[in-house]
C-alpha positions as CSV (number, residue, x, y, z in Angstrom):
1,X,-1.1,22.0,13.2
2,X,1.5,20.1,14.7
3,X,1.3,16.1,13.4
4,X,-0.3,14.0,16.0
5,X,0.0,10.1,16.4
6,X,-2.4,8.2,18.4
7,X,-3.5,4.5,19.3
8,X,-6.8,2.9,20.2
9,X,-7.0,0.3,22.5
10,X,-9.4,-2.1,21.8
11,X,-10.5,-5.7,23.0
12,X,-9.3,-7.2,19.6
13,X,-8.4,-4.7,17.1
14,X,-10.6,-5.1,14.3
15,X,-13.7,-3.3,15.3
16,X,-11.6,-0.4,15.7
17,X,-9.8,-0.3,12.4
18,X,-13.2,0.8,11.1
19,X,-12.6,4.0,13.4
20,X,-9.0,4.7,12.2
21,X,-10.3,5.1,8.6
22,X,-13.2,6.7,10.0
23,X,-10.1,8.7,11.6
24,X,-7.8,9.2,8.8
25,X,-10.5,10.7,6.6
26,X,-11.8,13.1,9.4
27,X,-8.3,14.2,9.8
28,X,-7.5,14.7,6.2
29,X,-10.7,16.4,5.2
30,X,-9.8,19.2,8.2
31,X,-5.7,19.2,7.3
32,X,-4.7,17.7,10.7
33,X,-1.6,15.5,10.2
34,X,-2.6,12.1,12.1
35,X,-1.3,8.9,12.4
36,X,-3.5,6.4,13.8
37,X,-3.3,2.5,14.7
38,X,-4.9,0.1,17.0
39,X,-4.1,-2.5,19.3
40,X,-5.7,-4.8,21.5
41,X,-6.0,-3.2,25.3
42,X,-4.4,-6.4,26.5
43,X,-1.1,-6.1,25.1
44,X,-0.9,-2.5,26.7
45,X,2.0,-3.9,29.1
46,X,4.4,-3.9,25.7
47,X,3.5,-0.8,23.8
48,X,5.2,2.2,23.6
49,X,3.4,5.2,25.4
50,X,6.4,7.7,23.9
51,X,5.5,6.7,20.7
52,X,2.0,8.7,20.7
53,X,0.5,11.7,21.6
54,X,-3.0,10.7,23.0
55,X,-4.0,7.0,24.0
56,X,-8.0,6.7,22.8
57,X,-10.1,4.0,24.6
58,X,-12.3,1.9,22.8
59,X,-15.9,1.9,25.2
60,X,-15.8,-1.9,25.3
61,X,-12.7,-1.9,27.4
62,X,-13.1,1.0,29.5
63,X,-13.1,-0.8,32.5
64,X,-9.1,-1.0,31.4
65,X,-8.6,2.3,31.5
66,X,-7.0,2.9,34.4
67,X,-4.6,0.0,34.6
68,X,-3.4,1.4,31.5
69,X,-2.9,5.1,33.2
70,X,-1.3,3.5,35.7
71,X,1.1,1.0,33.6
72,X,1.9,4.5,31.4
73,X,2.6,7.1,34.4
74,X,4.7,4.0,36.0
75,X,6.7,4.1,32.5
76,X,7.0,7.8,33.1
77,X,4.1,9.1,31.0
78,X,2.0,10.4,33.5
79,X,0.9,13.3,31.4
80,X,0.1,11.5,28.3
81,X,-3.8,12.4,28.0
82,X,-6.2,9.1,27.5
83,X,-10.0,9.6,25.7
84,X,-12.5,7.2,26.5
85,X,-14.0,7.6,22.7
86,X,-18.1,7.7,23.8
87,X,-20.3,4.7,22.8
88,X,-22.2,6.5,20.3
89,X,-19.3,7.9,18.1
90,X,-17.5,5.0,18.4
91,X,-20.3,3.0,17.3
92,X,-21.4,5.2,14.3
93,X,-17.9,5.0,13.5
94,X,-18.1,9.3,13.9
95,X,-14.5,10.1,12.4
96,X,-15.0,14.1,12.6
97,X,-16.8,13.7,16.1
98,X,-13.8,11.7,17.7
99,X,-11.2,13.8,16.3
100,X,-13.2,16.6,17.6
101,X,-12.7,15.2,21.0
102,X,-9.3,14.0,20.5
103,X,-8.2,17.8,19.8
104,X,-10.2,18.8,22.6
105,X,-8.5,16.9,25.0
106,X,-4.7,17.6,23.4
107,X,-5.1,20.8,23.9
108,X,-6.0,20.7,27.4
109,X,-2.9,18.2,28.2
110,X,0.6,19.8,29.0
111,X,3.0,20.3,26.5
């Protein structure tokens, strides 16, 4: 499998650094190369959208979401496929179950 970096945008970032290692050890006990940081969903206006492969949205700023769509097509990612990461999963901390859905939606997103 090709390697795959992703971010999760968050209200803080600390919350969801219990998903990235919830993250990193679903993708390493299936073999998938990932790279995974967070960030706080305010700071989207200065992060790099060419710099990863899927954007996942943390549930509490989901009302974000599209702002940050918007901010990334405008910076000419407009195919760059988002994942609102369910309140349940993301709660749980669910590693395999997000990852599941991650892959899911990559492989639906143009190449």
């Amino acid at each position: 499998m090709r390697k795959i970096n992703a971010i999760i945008l968050c209200a803080a970032a600390m919350s969801s650094s219990i998903i990235v290692e919830a993250l990193r050890k679903a993708a390493h006990d299936q073999g998938v190369d990932l790279t995974v940081n967070c960030s706080a969903s305010l700071r989207y206006r200065t992060f790099d959208f060419g710099s990863v492969d899927i954007v996942l949205i943390a549930p509490q700023v989901k009302g974000q979401v599209e702002d940050i769509r918007k901010f990334a097509a405008e910076k000419g990612h407009d195919q760059l496929p988002f994942l609102l990461i369910p309140m349940r999963e993301y709660g749980l901390a669910k590693g395999d179950a997000i990852l599941k859905l991650m892959l899911k939606e990559l492989e639906k997103a143009p190449q």
